[in-house]
C-alpha positions as CSV (number, residue, x, y, z in Angstrom):
1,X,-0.5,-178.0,72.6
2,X,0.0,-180.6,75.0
3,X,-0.4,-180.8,78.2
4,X,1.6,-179.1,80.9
5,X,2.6,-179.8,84.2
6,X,0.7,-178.0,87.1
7,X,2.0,-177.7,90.5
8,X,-0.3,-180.5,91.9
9,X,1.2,-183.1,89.5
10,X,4.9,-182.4,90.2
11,X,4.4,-182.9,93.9
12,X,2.3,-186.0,93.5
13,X,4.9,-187.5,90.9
14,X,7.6,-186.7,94.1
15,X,5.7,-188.2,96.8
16,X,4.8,-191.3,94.6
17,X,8.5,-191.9,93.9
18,X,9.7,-191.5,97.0
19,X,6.8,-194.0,98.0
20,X,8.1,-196.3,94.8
21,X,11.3,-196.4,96.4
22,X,10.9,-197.0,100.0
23,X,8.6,-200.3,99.5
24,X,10.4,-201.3,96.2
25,X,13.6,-201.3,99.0
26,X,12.0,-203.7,101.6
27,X,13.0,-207.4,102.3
28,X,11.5,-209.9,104.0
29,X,14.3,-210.9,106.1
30,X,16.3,-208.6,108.4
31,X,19.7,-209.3,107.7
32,X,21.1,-208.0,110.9
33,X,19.3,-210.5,112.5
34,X,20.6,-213.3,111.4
35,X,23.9,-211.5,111.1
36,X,23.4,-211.4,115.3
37,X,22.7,-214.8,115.0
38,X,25.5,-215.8,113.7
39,X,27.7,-213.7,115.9
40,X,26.0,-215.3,119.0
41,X,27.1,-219.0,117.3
42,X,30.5,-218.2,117.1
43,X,30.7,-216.7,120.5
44,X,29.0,-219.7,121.8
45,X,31.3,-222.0,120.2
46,X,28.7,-224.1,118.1
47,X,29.9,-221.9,114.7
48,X,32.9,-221.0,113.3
49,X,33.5,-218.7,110.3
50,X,37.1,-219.1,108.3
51,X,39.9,-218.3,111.5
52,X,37.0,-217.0,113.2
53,X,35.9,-218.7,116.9
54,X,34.9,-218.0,120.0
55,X,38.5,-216.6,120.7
56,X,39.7,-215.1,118.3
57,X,36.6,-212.9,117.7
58,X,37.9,-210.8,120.9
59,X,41.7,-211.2,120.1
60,X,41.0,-210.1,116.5
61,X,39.0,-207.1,117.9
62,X,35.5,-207.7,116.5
63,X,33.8,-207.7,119.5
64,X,33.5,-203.8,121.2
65,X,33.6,-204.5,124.9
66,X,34.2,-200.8,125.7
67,X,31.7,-198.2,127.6
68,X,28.5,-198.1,126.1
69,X,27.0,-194.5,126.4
70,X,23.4,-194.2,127.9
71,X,23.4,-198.0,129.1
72,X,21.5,-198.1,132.3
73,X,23.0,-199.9,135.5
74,X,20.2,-202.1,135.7
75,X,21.6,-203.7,132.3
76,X,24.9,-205.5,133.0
77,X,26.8,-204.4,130.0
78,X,28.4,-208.2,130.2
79,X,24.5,-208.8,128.5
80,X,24.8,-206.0,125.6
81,X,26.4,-207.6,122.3
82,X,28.4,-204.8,120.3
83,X,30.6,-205.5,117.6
84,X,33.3,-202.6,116.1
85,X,33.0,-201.1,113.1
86,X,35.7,-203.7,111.6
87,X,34.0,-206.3,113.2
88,X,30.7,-205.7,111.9
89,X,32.1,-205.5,108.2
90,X,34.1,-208.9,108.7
91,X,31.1,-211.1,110.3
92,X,27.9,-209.1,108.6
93,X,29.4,-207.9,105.2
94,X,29.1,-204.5,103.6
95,X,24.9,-205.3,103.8
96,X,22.0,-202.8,104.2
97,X,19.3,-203.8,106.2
98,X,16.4,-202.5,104.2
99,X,13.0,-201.8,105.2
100,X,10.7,-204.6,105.3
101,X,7.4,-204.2,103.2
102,X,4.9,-203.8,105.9
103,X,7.3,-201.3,107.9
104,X,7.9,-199.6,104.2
105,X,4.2,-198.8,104.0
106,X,3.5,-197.1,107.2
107,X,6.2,-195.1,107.3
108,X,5.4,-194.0,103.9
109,X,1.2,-193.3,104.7
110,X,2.6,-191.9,108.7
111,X,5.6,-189.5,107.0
112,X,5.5,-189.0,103.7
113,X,1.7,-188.8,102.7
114,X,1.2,-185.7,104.7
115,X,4.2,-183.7,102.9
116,X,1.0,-183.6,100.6
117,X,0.6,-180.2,102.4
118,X,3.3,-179.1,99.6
119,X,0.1,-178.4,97.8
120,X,-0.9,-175.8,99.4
121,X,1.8,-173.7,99.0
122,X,0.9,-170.7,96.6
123,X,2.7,-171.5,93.4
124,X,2.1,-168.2,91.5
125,X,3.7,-169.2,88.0
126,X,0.7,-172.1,88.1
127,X,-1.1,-168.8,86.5
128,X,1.4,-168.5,83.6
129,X,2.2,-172.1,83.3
130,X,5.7,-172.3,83.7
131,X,7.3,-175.4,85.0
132,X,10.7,-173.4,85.4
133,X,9.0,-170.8,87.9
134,X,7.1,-173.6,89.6
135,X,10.7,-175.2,90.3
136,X,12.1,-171.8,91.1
137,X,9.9,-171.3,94.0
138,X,10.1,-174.7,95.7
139,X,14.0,-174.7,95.1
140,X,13.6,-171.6,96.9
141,X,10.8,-172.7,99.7
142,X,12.3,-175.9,100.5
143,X,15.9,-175.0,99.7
144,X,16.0,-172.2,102.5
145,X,13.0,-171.9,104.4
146,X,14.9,-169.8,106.7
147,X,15.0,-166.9,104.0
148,X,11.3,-167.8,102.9
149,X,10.0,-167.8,106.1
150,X,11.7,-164.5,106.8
151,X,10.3,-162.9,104.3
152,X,7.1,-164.4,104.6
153,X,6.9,-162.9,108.7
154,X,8.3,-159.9,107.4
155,X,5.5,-159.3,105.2
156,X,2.9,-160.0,106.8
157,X,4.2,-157.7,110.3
158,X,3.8,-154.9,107.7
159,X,0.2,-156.2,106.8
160,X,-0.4,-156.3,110.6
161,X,0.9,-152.7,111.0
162,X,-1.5,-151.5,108.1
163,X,-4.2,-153.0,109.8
164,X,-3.9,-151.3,112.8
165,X,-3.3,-147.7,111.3
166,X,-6.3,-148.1,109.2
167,X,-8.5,-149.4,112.4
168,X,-6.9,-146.3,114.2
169,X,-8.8,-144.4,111.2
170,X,-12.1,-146.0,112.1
171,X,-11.5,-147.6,108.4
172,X,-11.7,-144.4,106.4
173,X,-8.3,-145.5,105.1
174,X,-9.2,-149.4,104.4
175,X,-8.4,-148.8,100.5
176,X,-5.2,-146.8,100.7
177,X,-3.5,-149.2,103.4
178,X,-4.6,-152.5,101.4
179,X,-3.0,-151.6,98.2
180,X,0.1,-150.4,100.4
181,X,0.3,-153.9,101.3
182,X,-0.4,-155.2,97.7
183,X,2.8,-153.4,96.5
184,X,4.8,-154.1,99.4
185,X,5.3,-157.5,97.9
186,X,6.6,-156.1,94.3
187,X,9.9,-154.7,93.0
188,X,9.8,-151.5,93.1
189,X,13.6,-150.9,93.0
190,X,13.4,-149.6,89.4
191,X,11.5,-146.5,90.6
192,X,14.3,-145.8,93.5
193,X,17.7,-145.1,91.6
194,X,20.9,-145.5,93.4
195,X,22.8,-142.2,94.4
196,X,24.6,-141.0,91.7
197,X,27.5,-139.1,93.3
198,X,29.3,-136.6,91.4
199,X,32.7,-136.8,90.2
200,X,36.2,-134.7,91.5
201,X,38.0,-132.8,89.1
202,X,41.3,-131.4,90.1
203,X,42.6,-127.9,89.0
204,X,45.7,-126.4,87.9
205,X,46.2,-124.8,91.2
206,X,45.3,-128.4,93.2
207,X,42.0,-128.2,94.0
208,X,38.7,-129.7,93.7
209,X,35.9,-129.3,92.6
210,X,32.3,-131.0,91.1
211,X,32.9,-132.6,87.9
212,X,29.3,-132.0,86.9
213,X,27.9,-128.3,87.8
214,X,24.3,-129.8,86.7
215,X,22.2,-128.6,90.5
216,X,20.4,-131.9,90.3
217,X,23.8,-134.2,89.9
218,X,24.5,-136.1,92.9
219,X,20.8,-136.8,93.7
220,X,19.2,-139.4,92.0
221,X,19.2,-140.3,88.2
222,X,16.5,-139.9,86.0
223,X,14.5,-139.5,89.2
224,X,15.9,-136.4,91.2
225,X,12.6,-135.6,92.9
226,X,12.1,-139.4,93.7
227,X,8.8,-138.5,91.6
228,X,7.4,-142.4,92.1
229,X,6.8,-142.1,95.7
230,X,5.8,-138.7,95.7
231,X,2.9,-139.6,93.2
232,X,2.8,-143.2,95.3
233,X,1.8,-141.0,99.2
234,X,-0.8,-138.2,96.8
235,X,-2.8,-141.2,95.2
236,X,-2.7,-142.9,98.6
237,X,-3.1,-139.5,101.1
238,X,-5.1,-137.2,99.0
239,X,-8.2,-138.8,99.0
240,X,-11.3,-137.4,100.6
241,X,-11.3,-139.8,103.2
242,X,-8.2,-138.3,104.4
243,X,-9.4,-134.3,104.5
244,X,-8.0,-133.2,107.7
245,X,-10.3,-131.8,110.8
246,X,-9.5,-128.3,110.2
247,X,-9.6,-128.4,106.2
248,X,-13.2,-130.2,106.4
249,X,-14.2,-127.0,109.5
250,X,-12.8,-124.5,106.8
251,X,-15.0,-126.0,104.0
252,X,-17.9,-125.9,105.8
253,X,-17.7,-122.2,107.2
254,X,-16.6,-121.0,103.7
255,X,-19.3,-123.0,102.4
256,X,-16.4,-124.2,99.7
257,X,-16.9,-127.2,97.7
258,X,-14.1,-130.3,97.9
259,X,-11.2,-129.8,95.9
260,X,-12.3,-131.9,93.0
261,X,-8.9,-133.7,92.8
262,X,-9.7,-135.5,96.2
263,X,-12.1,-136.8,94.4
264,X,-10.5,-138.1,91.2
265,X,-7.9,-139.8,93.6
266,X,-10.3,-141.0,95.9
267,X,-12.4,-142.9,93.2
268,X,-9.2,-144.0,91.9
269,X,-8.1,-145.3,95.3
270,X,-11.7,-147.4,95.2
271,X,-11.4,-148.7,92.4
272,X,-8.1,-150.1,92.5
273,X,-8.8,-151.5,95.6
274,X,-11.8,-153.5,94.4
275,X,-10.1,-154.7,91.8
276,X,-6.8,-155.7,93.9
277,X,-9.6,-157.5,96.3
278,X,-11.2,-159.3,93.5
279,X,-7.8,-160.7,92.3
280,X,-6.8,-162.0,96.0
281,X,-6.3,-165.9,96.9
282,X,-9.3,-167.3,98.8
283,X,-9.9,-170.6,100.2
284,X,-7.7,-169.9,103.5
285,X,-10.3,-171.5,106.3
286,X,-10.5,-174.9,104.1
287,X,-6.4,-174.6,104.0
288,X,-5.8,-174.1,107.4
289,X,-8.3,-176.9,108.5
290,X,-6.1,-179.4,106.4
291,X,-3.4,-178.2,108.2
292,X,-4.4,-178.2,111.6
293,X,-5.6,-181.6,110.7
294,X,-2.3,-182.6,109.8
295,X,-0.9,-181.6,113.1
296,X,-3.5,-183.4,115.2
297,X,-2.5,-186.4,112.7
298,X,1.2,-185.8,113.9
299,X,0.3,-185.8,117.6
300,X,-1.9,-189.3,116.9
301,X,1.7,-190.7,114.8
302,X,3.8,-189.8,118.0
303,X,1.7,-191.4,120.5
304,X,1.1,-194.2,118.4
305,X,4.5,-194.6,117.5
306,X,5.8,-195.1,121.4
307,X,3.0,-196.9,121.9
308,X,3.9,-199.8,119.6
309,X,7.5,-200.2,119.8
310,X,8.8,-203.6,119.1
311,X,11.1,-205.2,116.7
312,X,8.7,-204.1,113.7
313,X,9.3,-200.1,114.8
314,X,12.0,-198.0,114.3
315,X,12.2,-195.3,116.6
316,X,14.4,-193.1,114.1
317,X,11.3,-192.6,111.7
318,X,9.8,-190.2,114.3
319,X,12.7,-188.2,114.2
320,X,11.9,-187.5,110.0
321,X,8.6,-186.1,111.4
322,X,9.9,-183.8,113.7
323,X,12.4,-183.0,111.4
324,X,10.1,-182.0,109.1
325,X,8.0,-179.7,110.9
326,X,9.2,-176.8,109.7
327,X,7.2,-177.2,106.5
328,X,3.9,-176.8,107.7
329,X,5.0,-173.6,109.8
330,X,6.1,-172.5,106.1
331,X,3.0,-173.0,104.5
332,X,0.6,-172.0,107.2
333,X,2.2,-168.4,107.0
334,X,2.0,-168.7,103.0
335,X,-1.7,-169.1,103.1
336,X,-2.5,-166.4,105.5
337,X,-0.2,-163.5,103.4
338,X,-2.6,-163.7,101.1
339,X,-1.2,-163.7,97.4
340,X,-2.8,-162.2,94.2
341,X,-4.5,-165.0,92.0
342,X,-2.1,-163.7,89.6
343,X,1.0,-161.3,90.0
344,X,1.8,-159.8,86.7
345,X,-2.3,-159.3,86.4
346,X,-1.9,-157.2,89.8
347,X,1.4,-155.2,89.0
348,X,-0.1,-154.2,85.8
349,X,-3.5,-152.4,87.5
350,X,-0.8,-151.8,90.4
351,X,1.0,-149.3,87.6
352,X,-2.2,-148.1,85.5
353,X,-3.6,-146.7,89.4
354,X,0.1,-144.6,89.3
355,X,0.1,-143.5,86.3
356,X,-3.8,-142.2,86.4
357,X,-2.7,-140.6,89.8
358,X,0.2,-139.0,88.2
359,X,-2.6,-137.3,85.6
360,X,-4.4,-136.3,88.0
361,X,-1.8,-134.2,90.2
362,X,0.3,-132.8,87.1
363,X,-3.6,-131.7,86.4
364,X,-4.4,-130.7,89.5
365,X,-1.5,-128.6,89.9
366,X,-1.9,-126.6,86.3
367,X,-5.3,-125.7,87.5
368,X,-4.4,-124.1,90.7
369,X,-2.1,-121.8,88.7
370,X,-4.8,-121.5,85.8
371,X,-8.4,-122.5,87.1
372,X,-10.5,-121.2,84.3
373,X,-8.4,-123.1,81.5
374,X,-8.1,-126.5,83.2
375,X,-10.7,-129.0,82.8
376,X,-11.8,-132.5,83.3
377,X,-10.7,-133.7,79.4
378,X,-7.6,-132.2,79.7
379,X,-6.4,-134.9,82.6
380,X,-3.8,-137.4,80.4
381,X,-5.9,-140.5,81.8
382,X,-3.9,-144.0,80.7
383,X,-4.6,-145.5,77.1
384,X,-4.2,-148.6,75.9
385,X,-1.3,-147.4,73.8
386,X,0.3,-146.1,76.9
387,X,2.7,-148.9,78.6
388,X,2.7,-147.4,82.5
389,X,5.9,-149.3,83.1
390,X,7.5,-147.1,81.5
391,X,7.0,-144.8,83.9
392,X,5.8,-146.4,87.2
393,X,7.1,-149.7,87.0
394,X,5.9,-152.3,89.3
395,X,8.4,-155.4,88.8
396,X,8.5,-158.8,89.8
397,X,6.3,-160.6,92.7
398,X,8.7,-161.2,95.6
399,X,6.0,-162.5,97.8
400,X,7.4,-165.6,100.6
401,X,10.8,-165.2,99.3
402,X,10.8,-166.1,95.9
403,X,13.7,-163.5,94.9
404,X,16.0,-162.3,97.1
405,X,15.3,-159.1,98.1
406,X,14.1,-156.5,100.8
407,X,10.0,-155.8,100.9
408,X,10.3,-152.7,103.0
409,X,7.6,-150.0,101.1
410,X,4.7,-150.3,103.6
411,X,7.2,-150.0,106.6
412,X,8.4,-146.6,105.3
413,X,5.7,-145.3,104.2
414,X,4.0,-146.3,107.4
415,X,7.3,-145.1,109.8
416,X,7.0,-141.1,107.9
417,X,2.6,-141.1,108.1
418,X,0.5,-140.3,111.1
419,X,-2.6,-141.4,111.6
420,X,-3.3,-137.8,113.1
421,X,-3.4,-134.7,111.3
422,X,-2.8,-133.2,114.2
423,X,0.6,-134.4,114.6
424,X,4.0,-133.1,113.3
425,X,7.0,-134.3,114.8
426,X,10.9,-132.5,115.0
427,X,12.5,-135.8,115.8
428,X,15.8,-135.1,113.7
429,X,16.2,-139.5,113.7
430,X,13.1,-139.8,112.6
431,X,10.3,-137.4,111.5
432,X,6.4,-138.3,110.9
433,X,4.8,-136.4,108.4
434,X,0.6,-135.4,109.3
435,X,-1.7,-135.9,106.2
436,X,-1.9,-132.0,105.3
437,X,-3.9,-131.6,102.1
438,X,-0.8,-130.2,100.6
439,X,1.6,-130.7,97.6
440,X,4.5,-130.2,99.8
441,X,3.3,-132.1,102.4
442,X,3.5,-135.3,99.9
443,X,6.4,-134.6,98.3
444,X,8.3,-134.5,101.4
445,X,7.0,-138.1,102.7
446,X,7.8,-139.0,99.5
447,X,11.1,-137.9,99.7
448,X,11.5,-139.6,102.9
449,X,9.8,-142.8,102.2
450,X,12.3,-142.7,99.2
451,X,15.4,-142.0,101.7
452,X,14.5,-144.8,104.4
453,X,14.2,-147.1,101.1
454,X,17.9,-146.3,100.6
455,X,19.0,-146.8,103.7
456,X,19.6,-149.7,106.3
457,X,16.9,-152.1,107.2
458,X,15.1,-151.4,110.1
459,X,15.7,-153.7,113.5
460,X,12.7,-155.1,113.2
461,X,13.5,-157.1,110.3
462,X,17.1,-158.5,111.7
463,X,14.9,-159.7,114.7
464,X,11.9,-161.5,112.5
465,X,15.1,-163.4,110.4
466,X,16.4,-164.3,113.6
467,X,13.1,-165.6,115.0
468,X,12.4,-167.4,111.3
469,X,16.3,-169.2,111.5
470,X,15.5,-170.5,114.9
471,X,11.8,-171.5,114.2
472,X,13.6,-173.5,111.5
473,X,16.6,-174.7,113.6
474,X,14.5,-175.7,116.2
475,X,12.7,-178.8,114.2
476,X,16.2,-179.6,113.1
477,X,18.2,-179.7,116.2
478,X,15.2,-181.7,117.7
479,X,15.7,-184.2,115.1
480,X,19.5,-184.1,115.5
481,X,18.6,-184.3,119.6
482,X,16.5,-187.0,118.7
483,X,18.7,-189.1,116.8
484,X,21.9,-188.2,118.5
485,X,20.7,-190.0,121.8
486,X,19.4,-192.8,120.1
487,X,21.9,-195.8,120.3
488,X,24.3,-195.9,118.9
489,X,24.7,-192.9,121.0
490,X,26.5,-190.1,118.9
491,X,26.5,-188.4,115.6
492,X,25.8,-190.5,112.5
493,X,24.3,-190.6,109.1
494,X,20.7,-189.2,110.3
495,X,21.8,-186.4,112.6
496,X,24.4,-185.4,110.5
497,X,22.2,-185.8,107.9
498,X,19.7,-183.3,109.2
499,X,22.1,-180.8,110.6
500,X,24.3,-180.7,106.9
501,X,20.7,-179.8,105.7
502,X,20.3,-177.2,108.2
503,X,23.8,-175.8,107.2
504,X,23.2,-175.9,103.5
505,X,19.9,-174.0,103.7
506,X,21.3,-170.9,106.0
507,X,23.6,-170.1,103.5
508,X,21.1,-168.3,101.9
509,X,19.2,-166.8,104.6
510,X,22.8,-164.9,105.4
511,X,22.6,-163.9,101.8
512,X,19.4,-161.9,102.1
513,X,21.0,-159.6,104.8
514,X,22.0,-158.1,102.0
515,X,19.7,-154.9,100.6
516,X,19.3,-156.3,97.2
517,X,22.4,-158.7,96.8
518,X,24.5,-158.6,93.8
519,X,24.2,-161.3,91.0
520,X,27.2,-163.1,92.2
521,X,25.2,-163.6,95.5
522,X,21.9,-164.5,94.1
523,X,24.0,-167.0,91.9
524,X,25.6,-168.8,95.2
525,X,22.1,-168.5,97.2
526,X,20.9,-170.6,93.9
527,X,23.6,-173.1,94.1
528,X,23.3,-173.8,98.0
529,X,19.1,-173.7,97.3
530,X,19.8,-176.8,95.2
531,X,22.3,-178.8,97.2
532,X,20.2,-178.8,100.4
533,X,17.3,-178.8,98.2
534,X,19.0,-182.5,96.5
535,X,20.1,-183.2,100.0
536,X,17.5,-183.1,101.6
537,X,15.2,-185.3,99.0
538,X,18.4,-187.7,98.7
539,X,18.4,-187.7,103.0
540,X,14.7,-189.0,103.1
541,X,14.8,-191.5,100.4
542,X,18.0,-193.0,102.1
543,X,16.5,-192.9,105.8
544,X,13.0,-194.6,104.7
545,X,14.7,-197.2,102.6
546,X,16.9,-198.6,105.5
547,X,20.1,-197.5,103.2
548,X,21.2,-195.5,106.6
549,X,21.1,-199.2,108.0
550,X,24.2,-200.6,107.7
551,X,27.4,-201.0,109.5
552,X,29.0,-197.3,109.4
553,X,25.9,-195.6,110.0
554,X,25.0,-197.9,112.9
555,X,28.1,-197.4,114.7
556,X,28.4,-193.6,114.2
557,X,31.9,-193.3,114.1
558,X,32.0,-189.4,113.4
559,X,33.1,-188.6,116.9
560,X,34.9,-191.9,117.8
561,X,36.6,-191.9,121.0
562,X,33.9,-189.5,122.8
563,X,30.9,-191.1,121.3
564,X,30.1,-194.2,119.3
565,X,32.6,-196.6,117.3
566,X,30.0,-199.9,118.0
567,X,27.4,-201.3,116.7
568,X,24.2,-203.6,118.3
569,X,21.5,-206.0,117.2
570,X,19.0,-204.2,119.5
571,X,15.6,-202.7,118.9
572,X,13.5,-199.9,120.0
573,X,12.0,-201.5,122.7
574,X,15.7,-202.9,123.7
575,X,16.6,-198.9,123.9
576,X,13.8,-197.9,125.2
577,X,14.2,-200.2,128.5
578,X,17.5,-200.4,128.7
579,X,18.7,-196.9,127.8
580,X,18.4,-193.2,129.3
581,X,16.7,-192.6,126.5
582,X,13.2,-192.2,126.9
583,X,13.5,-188.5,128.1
584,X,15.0,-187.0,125.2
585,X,12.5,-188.7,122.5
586,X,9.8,-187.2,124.7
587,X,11.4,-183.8,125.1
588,X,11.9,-183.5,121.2
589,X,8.6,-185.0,120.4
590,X,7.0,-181.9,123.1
591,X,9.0,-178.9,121.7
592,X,9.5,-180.1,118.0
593,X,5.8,-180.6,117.9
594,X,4.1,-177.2,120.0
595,X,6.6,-175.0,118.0
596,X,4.6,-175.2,114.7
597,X,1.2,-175.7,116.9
598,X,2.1,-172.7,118.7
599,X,3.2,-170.6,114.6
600,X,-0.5,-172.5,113.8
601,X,-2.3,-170.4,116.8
602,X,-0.4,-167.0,115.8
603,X,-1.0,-167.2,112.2
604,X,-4.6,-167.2,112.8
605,X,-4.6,-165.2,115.2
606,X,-3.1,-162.7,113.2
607,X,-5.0,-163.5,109.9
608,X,-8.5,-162.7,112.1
609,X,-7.1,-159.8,112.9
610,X,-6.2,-158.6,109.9
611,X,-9.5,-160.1,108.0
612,X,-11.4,-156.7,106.6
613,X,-8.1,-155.0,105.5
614,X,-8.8,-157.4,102.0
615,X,-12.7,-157.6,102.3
616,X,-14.0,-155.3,100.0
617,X,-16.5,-152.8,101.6
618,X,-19.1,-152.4,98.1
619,X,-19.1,-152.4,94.7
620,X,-17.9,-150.2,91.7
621,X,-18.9,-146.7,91.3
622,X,-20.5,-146.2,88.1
623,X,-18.3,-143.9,86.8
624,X,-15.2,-145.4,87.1
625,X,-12.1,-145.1,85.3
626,X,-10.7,-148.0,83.7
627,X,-7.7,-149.9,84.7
């Protein structure tokens, strides 16, 4: 076979060409330059161009010699050449004023370099070598990350939640709440059926009544005891490390020994959970150090960046920084959910663990009713020629958003458990279910788990997507900011640039309001993914190549009459000096930049918090079952 493409190679082969074309784009000469030159000639008198002279160049309404926006009062405006739109394609010709080859090269090692941090991103079909998965997820990451980041917040609040109900346990429940969290991030949609609602027959005499007479119709199909999460909340709950207070005071008085299915699920709970621990990504402090050292390298680019403005230095290539500061906000929160080394290795043990558990109860219960003819070889344990999908399927890996679709299991299960045996709760909006070593007891926060599954998504989720669209928005519109107030003041080719990208990529974060959106949706969340994606690569190859410098983009004409309609021959430096300008580069520079320094601090924050919910606490037991 030969050899395939890894994730590594695919983003190297994009940054090189993008590299490729920015300094294969450069030119010696800046054509505006002498373009200004030869405007200044004519209006001087000592060059004329065709019917073109010192006259008619203002009769023939080349030269602008309206308001200039921004223009301080020290600077007569008498002093400020500006040419309209017509004007500049008459005297400089339809003529892009390209990069120049040292300018090409530090913009390429300041900006584009660092979107090396694209590495780091966990591309989980690296595992099964697939090049069409690998593309799937970055069409997905980059295409929205709105909807990623969403989903990638989401996920890890519910990780953050699990570690604090297993630290209330004093870490008696490390195991059960870490494998909650593994299959948060799976589809699990297959084991909760939609409503199946019966039909109305009408009568002879006009009335109605239930098409199907079966007492289970109407509930769920195939599943009308919502069996998965039932056996899901006994494998997770019915371990010995859950016995309440007053079981464990009873068992000691009658001198009883533990029910020996507490133990069978609580070596099962172990050893999945070793397992699941062994197959976790590492390598998160070395990850977050690059990153932190690529936002200490951003701070160093901004600073150095004012300080050397000059004719060489084009302000606007800050603005693609800022820009793109969402990315390492993206990947920083990546890192810290911790994914499995590989997903389909994970979702297989995920559904061995439920099916042994499911032996182990449908045992457990025959020997209550017949003790003395139950015994240890009669528990169905999985076999190799058993396929546990069949009957607890664990789907696809959803993990950062790379299918559309709710992640909701840990916060249901966690929203209908208490921590407490203690406590049992009427609440008719909500109830919270103690861990009572009881059959019923499971099944009914199994049937509840199952029931918030179905229903709406909780608030807390509408208020992380809102918080992950404007962590987003907010490098954007500081970009836009940015290059809005840059002269030519008003909307042009960059900012409109940036803000068409920002529209192209919610399009799919509005999608995944939806529960589980329909194909139709996906298909549309796909096609937007691809346009912003392709827009936004097409964006950044035309602003670092100088194509946005030419006559239309100069003059931003997109709101003529309120802003723009000119163009100038100036510089940074020119703006800088000359313009009330200096305020809003340095305002966007501040917020675009501590937003993702701020996410940086959380995310740590929060993954030291949450560090010995994945550690594993020993080895093996000997006798363990296989999985």
């Amino acid at each position: 076979m030969g050899p395939r493409l890894k994730p590594v190679h695919i983003a190297l082969i994009v940054l090189v060409l993008l590299a490729i074309v920015t300094c294969s784009a450069a030119s010696e000469v800046t054509r505006f330059t002498l373009c200004e030159d030869k405007v200044r000639s004519i209006i001087n008198g000592t060059y004329t161009e065709g019917n073109i002279n010192s006259v008619t160049i203002k009769t023939l309404g080349y030269l602008y010699e309206g308001p200039v926006n921004g223009l301080k009062a020290s600077c007569p405006r008498s002093e400020w050449l500006t040419l309209t739109l017509e004007g500049c394609d008459v005297l400089c010709g339809s003529i892009i004023d390209v990069a120049q080859p040292a300018e090409a090269i530090s913009i390429t090692a300041t900006w584009i370099f660092p979107l090396a941090i694209l590495l780091n991103l966990p591309y989980e079909s690296y595992h099964d070598r697939k090049v069409r998965g690998i593309l799937g997820e970055v069409l997905n990451w980059l295409g929205s990350p709105q909807s990623a980041l969403t989903a990638t917040l989401w996920n890890f609040r519910q990780i953050r939640a699990c570690h604090r109900r297993s630290k209330a346990s004093d870490g008696k429940l490390n195991d059960a709440y870490y494998i909650l969290s593994c299959l948060n991030q799976y589809d699990i949609s297959k084991g909760l059926p939609e409503i199946v609602r019966p039909k109305k027959q009408k009568a002879v005499d006009g009335s109605t009544s239930d098409s199907n007479t079966d007492p289970e119709a109407g509930v769920v199909n195939n599943q009308p005891d919502n069996w998965y999460f039932k056996t899901l909340i006994y494998g997770l709950l019915r371990p010995k490390a859950h016995i309440s207070e007053a079981l464990a005071l009873s068992l000691k008085e009658t001198d009883e020994p533990v029910p020996l299915d507490m133990l069978l699920t609580e070596e099962l709970l172990e050893n999945i959970a070793f397992q699941l621990r062994m197959l976790r990504r590492r390598s998160v402090i070395p990850t977050l150090a690059s990153l932190a050292l690529f936002l200490v390298a951003f701070v160093f680019s901004v600073v150095l960046t004012f300080g050397d403005l000059g004719t060489d230095i084009n302000i606007l290539y800050m603005s693609l920084g800022l820009f793109l500061l969402w990315l390492p906000m993206l990947v920083t929160f990546s890192i810290v959910d911790r994914n499995p080394i590989s997903s389909t290795r994970t979702a297989t043990l995920l559904s061995r663990y439920l099916y042994n558990v499911n032996a182990v109860r449908t045992w457990s219960v025959a020997q209550n009713l017949a003790p003395k003819l139950s015994t240890l070889d009669q528990i169905n344990w999985w076999t190799r020629d058993v396929n546990p999908q069949d009957t607890f399927p664990v789907g696809r890996f959803l993990g950062q958003g790379r299918i559309i679709q709710y992640c909701g299991l840990a916060h249901a299960v966690l929203n209908h458990t208490s921590p407490d045996s203690d406590i049992k709760t009427k609440d008719t909006t909500r109830q919270e279910f103690s861990f009572e070593n009881a059959i019923a007891a499971y099944d009914t926060c199994g049937d509840a788990v199952a029931t918030a599954l179905r229903g709406p998504k909780p608030a807390s989720w509408y208020s992380t997507a809102v918080v992950s669209c404007l962590l987003v928005w907010n490098e954007i519109m500081m970009a836009v900011m940015f290059a809005f107030n840059t002269p030519t003041v008003g909307p042009g080719c960059w900012s409109g640039s940036c803000f068409l990208y920002g529209a192209l990529s919610t399009v799919t974060w509005l999608v995944q309001f939806q529960k589980k959106p329909a194909r139709w949706a996906r298909m549309v969340a796909f096609a937007f993914n691809a346009l912003a994606l392709g827009w936004l690569v097409t964006t950044i190859v035309l602003q670092l190549s100088g194509v946005f410098n030419n006559c239309y983009c100069l003059s931003a004409p997109i709101a003529r009459g309120m802003y723009g309609g000119y163009m100038d021959f100036a510089n940074s430096l020119d703006y800088r000096n000359n313009f009330d300008v200096l305020n809003y580069w340095i305002a966007a520079a501040v917020v675009g930049g501590m937003v993702p320094m701020g996410a940086f601090v959380v995310a740590v924050f929060w993954w030291l918090k949450c560090q010995h919910l994945p550690h594993a606490p020993g080895l093996l037991s000997r006798d363990r079952r296989r999985l």
